[in-house]
C-alpha positions in Angstrom: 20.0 20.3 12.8 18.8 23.3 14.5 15.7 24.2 13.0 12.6 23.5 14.9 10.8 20.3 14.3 7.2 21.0 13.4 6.0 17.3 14.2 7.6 17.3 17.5 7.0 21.2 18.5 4.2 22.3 16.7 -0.2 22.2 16.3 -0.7 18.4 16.4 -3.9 19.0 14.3 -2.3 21.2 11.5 1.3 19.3 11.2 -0.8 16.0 10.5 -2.8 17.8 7.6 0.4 19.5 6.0 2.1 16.1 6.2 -1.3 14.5 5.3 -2.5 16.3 1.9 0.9 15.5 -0.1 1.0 11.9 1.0 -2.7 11.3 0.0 -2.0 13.2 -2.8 0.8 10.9 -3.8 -1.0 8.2 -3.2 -3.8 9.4 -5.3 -1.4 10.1 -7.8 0.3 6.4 -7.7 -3.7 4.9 -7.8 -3.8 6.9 -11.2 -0.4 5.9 -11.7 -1.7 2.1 -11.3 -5.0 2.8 -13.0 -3.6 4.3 -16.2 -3.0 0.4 -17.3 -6.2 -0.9 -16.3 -8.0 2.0 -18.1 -5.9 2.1 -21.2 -6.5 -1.7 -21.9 -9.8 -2.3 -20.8 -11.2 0.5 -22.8 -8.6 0.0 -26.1 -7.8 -3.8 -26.0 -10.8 -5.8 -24.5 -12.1 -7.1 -21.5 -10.1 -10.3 -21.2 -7.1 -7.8 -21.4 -8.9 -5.7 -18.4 -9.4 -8.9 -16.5 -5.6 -10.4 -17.3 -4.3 -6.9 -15.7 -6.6 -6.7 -12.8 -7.0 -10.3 -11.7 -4.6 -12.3 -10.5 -1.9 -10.3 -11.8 -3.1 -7.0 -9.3 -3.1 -9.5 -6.6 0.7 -11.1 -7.2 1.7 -7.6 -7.9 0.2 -6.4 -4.7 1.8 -9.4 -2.8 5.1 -8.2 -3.8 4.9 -4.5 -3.1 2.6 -4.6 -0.1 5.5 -6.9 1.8 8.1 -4.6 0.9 6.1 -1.8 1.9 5.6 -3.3 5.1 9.8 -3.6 5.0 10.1 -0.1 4.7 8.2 0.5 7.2 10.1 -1.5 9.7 12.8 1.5 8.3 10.4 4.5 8.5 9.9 4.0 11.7 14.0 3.3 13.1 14.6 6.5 10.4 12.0 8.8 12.2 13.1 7.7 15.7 16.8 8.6 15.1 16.0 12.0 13.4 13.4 12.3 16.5 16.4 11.9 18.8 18.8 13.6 16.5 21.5 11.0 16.5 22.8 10.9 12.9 25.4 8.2 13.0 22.8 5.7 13.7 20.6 7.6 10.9 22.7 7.5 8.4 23.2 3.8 9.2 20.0 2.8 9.0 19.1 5.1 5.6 21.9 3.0 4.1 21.4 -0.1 5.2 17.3 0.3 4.1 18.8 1.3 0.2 21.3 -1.9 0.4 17.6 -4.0 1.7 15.9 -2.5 -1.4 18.3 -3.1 -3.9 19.2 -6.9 -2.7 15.1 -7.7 -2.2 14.8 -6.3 -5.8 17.0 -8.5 -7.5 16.1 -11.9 -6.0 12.0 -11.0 -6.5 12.8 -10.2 -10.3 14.8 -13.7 -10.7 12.4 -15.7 -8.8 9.3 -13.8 -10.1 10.5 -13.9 -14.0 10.9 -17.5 -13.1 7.8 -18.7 -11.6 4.8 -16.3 -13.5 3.0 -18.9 -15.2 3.3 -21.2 -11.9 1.6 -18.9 -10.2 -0.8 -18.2 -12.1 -1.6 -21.4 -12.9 -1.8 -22.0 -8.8 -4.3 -19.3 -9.0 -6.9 -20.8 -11.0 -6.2 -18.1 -13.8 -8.8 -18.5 -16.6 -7.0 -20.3 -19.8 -8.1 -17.0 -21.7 -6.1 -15.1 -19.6 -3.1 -17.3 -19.4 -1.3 -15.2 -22.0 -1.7 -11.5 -21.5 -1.3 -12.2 -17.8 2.2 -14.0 -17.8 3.8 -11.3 -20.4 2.4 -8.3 -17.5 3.4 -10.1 -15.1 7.2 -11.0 -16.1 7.6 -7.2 -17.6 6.6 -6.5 -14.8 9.0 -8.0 -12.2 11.9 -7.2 -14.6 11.7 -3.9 -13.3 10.8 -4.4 -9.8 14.0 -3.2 -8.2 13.1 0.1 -9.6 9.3 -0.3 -7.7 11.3 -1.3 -4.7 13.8 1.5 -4.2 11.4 4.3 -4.8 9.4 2.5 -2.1 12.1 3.1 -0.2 13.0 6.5 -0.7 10.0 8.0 -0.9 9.5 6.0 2.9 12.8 7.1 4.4 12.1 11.5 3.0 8.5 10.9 4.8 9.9 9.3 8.2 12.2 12.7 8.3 9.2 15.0 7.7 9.3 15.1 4.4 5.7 14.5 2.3 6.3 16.7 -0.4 8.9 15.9 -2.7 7.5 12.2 -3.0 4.6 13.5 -4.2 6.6 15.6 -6.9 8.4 12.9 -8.0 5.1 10.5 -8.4 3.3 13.3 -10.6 5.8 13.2 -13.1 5.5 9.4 -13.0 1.9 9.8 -13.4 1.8 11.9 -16.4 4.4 10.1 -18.4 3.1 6.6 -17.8 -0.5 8.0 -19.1 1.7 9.5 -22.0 3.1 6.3 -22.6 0.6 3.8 -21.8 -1.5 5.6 -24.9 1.8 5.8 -27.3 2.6 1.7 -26.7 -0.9 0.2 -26.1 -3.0 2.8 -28.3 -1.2 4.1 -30.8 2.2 1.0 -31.0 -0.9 -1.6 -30.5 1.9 -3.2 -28.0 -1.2 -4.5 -25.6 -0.4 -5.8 -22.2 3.3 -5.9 -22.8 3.1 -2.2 -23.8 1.6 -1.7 -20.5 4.0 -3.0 -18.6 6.9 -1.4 -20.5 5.3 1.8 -19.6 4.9 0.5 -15.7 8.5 -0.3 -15.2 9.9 2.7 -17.1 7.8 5.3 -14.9 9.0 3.3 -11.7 12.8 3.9 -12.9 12.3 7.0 -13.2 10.7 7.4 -9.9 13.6 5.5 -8.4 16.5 7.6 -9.5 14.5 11.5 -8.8 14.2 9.5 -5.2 17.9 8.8 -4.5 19.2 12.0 -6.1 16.7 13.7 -3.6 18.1 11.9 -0.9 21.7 12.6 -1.5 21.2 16.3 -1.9 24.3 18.0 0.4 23.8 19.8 3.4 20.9 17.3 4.9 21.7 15.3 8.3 20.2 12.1 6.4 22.2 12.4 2.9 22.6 9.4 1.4 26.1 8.4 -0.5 26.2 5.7 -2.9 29.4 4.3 -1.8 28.3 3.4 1.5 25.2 2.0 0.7 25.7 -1.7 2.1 24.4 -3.5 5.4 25.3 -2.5 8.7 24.1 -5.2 10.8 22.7 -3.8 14.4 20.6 -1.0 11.3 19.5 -4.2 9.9 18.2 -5.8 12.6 16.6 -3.0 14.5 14.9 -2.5 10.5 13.7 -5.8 9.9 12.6 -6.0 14.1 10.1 -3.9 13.0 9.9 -4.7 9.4 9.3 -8.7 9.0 6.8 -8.1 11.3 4.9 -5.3 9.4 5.6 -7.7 6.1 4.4 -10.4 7.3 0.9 -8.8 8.0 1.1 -7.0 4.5 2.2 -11.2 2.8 -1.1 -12.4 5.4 -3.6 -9.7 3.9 -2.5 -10.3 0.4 -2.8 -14.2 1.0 -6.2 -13.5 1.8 -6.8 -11.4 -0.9 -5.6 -13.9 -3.5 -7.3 -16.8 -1.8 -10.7 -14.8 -2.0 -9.3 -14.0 -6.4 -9.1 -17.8 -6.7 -12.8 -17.9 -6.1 -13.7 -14.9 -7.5 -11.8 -16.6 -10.8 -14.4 -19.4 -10.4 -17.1 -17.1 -11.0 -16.1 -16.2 -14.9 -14.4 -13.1 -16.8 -16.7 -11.1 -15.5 -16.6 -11.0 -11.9 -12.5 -11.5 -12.5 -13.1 -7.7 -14.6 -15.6 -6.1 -12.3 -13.5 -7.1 -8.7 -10.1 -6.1 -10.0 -11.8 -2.8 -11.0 -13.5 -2.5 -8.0 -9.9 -2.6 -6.0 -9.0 0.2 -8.8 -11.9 2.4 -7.7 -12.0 1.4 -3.7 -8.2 2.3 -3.8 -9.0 6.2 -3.0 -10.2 5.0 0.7 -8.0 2.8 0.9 -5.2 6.0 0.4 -7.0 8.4 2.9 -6.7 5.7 5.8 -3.4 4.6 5.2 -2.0 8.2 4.1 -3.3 8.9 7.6 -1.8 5.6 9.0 1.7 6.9 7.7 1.2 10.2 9.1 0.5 8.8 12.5 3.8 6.4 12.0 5.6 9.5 11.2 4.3 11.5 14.5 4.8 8.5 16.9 7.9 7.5 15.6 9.7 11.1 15.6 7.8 12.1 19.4 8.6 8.8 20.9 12.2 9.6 19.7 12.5 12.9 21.6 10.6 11.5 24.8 6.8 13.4 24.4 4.5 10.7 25.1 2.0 12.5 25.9 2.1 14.4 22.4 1.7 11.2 20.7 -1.3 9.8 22.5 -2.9 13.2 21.7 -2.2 13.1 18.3 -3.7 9.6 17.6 -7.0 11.0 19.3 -6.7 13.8 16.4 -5.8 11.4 13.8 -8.6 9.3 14.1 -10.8 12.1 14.2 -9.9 13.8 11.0 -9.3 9.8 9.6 -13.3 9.0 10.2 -14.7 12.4 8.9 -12.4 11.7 5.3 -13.4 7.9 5.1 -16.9 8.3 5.3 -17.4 10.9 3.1 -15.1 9.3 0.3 -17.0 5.8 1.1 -20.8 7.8 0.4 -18.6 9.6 -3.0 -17.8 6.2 -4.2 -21.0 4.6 -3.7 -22.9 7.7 -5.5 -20.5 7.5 -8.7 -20.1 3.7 -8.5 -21.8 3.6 -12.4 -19.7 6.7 -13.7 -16.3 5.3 -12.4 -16.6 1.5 -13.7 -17.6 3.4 -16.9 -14.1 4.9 -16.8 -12.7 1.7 -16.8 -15.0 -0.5 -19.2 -17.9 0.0 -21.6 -19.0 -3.5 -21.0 -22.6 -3.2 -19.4 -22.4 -6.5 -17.5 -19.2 -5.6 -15.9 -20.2 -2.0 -14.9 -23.9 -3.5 -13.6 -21.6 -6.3 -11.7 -18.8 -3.6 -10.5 -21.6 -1.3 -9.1 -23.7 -4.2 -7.0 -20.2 -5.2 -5.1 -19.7 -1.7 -4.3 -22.9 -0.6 -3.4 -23.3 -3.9 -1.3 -19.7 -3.7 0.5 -18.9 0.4 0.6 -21.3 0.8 3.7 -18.6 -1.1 6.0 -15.5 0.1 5.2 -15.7 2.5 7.8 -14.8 -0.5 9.9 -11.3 -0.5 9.3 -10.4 3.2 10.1 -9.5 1.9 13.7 -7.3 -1.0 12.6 -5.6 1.4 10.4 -4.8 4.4 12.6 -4.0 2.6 15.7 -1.6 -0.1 13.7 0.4 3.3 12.6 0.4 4.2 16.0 1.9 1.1 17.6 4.4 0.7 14.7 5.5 4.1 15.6 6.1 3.6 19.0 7.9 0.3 18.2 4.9 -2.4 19.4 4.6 -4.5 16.1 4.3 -8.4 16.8 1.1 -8.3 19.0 -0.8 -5.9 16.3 0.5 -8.1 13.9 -0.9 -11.1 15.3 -4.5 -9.4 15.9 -4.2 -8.3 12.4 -3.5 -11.8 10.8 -5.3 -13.8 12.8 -8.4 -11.5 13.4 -8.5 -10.2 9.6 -6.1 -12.6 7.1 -7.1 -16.4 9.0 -10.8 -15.6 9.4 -11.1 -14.2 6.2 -9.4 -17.6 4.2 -11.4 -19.5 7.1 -14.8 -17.9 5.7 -13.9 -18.8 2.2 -13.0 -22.2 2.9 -15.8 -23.0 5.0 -18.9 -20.8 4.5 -18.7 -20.5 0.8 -18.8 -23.9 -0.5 -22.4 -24.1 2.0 -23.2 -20.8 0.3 -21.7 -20.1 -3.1 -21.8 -16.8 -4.6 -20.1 -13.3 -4.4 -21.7 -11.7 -1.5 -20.7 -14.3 0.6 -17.3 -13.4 -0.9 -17.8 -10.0 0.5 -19.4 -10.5 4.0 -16.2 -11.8 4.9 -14.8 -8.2 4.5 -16.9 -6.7 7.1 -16.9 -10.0 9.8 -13.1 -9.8 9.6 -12.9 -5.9 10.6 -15.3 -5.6 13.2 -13.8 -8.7 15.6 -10.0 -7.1 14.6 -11.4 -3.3 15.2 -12.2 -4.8 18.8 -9.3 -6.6 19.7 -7.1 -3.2 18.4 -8.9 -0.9 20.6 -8.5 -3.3 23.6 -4.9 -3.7 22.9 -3.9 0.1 22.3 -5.3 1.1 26.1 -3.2 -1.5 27.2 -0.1 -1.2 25.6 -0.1 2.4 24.1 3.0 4.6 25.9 1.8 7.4 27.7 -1.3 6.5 30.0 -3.5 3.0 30.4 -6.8 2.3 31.1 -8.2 5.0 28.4 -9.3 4.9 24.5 -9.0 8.6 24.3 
């Protein structure tokens, strides 16, 4: 490998947009991706069907993937630090051992989760209404989670090397067939839910296999091989080190996401419609802020592997930077469209006058999290995990279920729902900060 590394070598400011725009690309891409179902049913099948897909079924889903995101991170960032460093026997370790993690998570989830659906959902407080449409998603669904999973994985291990592109090529031609198919199984096959779901799972196989062929192309120092794709044990444990960790945090937020969907579920079809839209719409924040979170992961991860500390401190200072600037303009965008993007969703006046109160009323804040966000990719990439994760879950995921459980039954009603949003951020934003001039390699006693 002796071209020169651009992350490591190169303008801090201009690397982190060239690796930025095709990851936020590709996760705007996979929000489409996720949105096609949402969209296709609510506007062709009905709002209970809207509601079945973007209630407590988004949240489960989201549990699942966010976890195993947080997995591959624990991977991303052993990956980047070995190509960093340039030492490929322990990189193509640990690239093998990650695929042999994705394909052994995949098929116990799709047992378990095929089993337990309508437990679950049940556990949730799903409305009776819902019961149906949601169970057939949801077990279509983790039928072909292995697929979900090893993309996940691929598409983590080509960005921890540098690579931001190609996942976003493989993700548009995801995109456009499961809009293509979504309309041929639910619009024209009248296949509802199930139809798509079929269409979910088929994209994400797809995805999976463009991944790994990408991966085992010849002539790379992280080519992956098929036949050696089981567990080498020190790989594993330096991945899930770093990974149960960053899991754990994902399983915490999700907890506290589906805690808050149990009350929300309390509150009628409605409010179930209008908040699982609103995490449909909200999603393109959410991308810019973690696109840049990955980014900073990558940068860390690879400079902290060749020894240029300094480097990295510099380039979370540019990170947040550009990360601030994107948020807030995408948070004022959302909150001028709010009415013309539920009405991509719905045409059901009390869910779009619903959808458009929450965001108007909760928008203003998100710029809260931008700190928690950037600086958590930061530490992961230097290796400092269990202390942010702690902050993390006990600042945001505890206090949030704690608000639920205690202010909400004093004061029912959704905006006490959402106040616990912004409570949760501002004490974790704080305790982030404090911990990153502490902790941070390359100089103390100094945010910037």
């Amino acid at each position: 490998m002796n071209e020169k590394n651009q992350i490591t070598e190169g303008v801090i400011w201009k690397q982190l947009l060239f690796f930025f725009f095709p990851v936020v690309a590709g996760m705007f891409l996979q929000q489409i991706y996720n949105a096609a179902d949402t969209i296709v049913v609510g506007r062709f099948v009905g709002k209970e069907a809207l509601a079945a897909v973007g209630g407590s079924v988004n949240q489960i889903v989201n549990l699942i993937v966010e976890v195993f995101v947080g997995l591959t991170s624990g991977a991303s960032v052993i990956i980047s630090q070995f190509y960093g460093a340039k030492d490929q026997k322990n990189l193509d370790r640990t690239i093998h051992t990650a695929y042999a993690l994705a394909v052994a998570a995949g098929i116990i989830i799709s047992i378990l989760g095929i089993a337990l659906s309508k437990t679950i959902l049940s556990f949730m407080k799903t409305p009776e209404e819902l019961m149906s449409d949601s169970a057939v998603y949801l077990r279509i669904y983790f039928l072909g989670i292995v697929f979900n999973l090893v993309y996940n994985m691929g598409a983590s291990a080509l960005r921890a090397v540098g690579d931001s592109r190609r996942p976003l090529y493989v993700l548009a031609v995801a995109c456009s067939l499961n809009v293509a198919l979504d309309l041929l199984l639910v619009v024209k096959l009248h296949m509802g839910v199930a139809g798509a779901a079929i269409a979910t799972i088929t994209c994400q196989g797809i995805s999976a296999c463009i991944v790994t062929g990408m991966l085992m192309a010849k002539g790379k120092i992280y080519r992956l091989r098929l036949r050696k794709i089981h567990f080498f044990m020190n790989s594993l444990r330096s991945v899930l080190k770093i990974g149960i960790p960053a899991g754990f945090e994902a399983a915490m937020y999700c907890v506290a996401n589906i805690v808050i969907q149990v009350f929300v579920n309390k509150l009628g079809t409605d409010y179930v419609a209008a908040w699982g839209t609103f995490g449909k719409i909200d999603a393109a924040f959410w991308m810019i802020v973690n696109a840049f979170g990955i980014s900073i992961t990558t940068f860390v991860g690879q400079n902290y592997g060749a020894g240029k500390t300094g480097r990295m401190r510099k380039s979370v200072r540019v990170c947040l930077l550009m990360s601030y600037i994107s948020a807030v303009t995408m948070s004022v965008i959302l909150m001028v469209f709010a009415r013309s993007l539920y009405g991509l969703f719905t045409t059901d006046t009390a869910v779009i006058d619903i959808g458009v109160y929450m965001m108007r009323f909760l928008m203003p804040s998100y710029f809260l999290y931008v700190v928690i966000g950037i600086l958590s990719g930061a530490l992961r990439g230097a290796g400092r995990v269990l202390v942010p994760v702690l902050l993390t879950c006990g600042g945001v995921c505890v206090l949030r279920i704690a608000w639920m459980l205690l202010l909400l039954p004093v004061r029912p009603g959704i905006e006490t729902i959402m106040l616990s949003y912004p409570a949760s951020w501002s004490i974790t934003a704080v305790l982030f900060i404090i911990y990153y001039i502490r902790r941070f390699p390359g100089g103390k006693g100094a945010f910037l």
